[in-house]
C-alpha positions, -999 to +999 in steps of 0.1 A: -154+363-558-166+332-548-191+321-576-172+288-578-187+279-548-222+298-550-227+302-584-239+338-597-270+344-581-262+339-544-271+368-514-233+368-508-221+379-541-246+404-544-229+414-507-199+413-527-205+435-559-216+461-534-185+462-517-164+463-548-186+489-565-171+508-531-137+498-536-136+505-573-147+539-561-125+545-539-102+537-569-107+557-592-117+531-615-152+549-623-160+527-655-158+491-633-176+506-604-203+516-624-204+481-643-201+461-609-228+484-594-252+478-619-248+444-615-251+446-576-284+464-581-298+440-606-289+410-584-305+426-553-333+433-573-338+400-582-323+380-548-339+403-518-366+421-536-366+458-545-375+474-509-349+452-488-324+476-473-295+460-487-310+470-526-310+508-508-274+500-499-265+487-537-285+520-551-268+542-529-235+530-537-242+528-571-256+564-572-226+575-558-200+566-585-229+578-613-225+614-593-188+613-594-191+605-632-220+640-634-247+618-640-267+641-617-301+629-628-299+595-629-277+595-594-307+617-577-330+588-589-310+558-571-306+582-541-342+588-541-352+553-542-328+545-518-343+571-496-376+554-499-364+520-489-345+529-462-376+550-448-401+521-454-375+493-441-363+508-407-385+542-404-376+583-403-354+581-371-323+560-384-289+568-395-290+555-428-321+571-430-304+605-425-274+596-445-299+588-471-316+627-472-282+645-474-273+626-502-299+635-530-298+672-513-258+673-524-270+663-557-298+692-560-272+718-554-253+704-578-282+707-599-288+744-589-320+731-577-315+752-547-348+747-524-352+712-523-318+708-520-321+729-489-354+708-476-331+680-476-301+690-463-322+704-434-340+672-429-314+654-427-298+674-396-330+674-379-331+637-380-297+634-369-300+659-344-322+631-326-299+604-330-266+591-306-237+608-324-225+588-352-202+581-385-231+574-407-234+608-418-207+636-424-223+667-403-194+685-411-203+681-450-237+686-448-236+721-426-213+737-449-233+723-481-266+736-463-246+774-459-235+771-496-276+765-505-286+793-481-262+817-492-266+814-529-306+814-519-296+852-502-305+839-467-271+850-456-284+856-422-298+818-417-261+808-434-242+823-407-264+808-380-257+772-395-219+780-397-221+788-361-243+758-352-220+737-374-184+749-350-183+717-333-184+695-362-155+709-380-125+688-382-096+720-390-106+737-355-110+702-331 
């Protein structure tokens, strides 16, 4: 991966461990994503600092496999601090930033931890509601996660006006 020519601790195979903790993922191979994560994480750490946005991107990714593998709480903790970078680094209005809200909110209902699940999910589509329409964050997912929340919260009339809202984001009706 390129350490024969940079050695371990180089920006660029940091880079690298992030994008194979993804592809590992995307794998399957659970295990190695979470070992090349780790490593990602502790090199940005060490390399950019612990609030550049590319340690948010390496806890993010990280935090995803450790969700995949139910290791809710510790998952919610990288999102969080991901959260927290990405907020500090480029401000509230950003699409990583609202990628960055949904995520710990899917990890609360997981968690049965209904309400601030719900806080999130919701701030996450008012922060994408004022941004040009992107890929960053998967509306489609997050609507339909928010109407699971507000329906098992017995708000069934706020759940059906989120379903409605959520019509044009849905990929089986397009």
């Amino acid at each position: 991966m390129g350490r024969h020519l940079w050695g371990n601790e180089h920006p660029l195979i940091a880079r690298g461990l992030t994008s194979l903790t993804e592809m590992l993922e995307s794998q399957a191979k659970l295990p190695e994503a979470e070992t090349a994560g780790r490593e990602a994480v502790a090199l940005e750490k060490k390399l950019s600092g612990p609030e550049h946005p590319d340690m948010a991107t390496a806890l993010a990714n990280l935090a995803g496999v450790l969700e995949k593998q139910e290791k809710l709480p510790e998952a919610e903790a990288m999102q969080r601090e991901a959260l927290a970078i990405r907020r500090k680094a480029l401000g509230n209005e950003n699409p990583w930033v609202a990628n960055s809200l949904c995520e710990p909110g899917f990890v609360l209902s997981k968690r049965g931890e209904l309400a601030e699940a719900e806080s999130l999910l919701r701030e996450c589509l008012d922060v994408s509601r004022k941004l040009p329409p992107n890929d960053y964050v998967d509306l489609e997912k997050v609507y339909f996660e928010l109407v699971k929340v507000l329906t098992a919260e017995g708000k069934e009339s706020e759940a059906k006006a989120f379903l409605e809202e959520a019509k044009p984001f849905r990929r089986d009706i397009k």
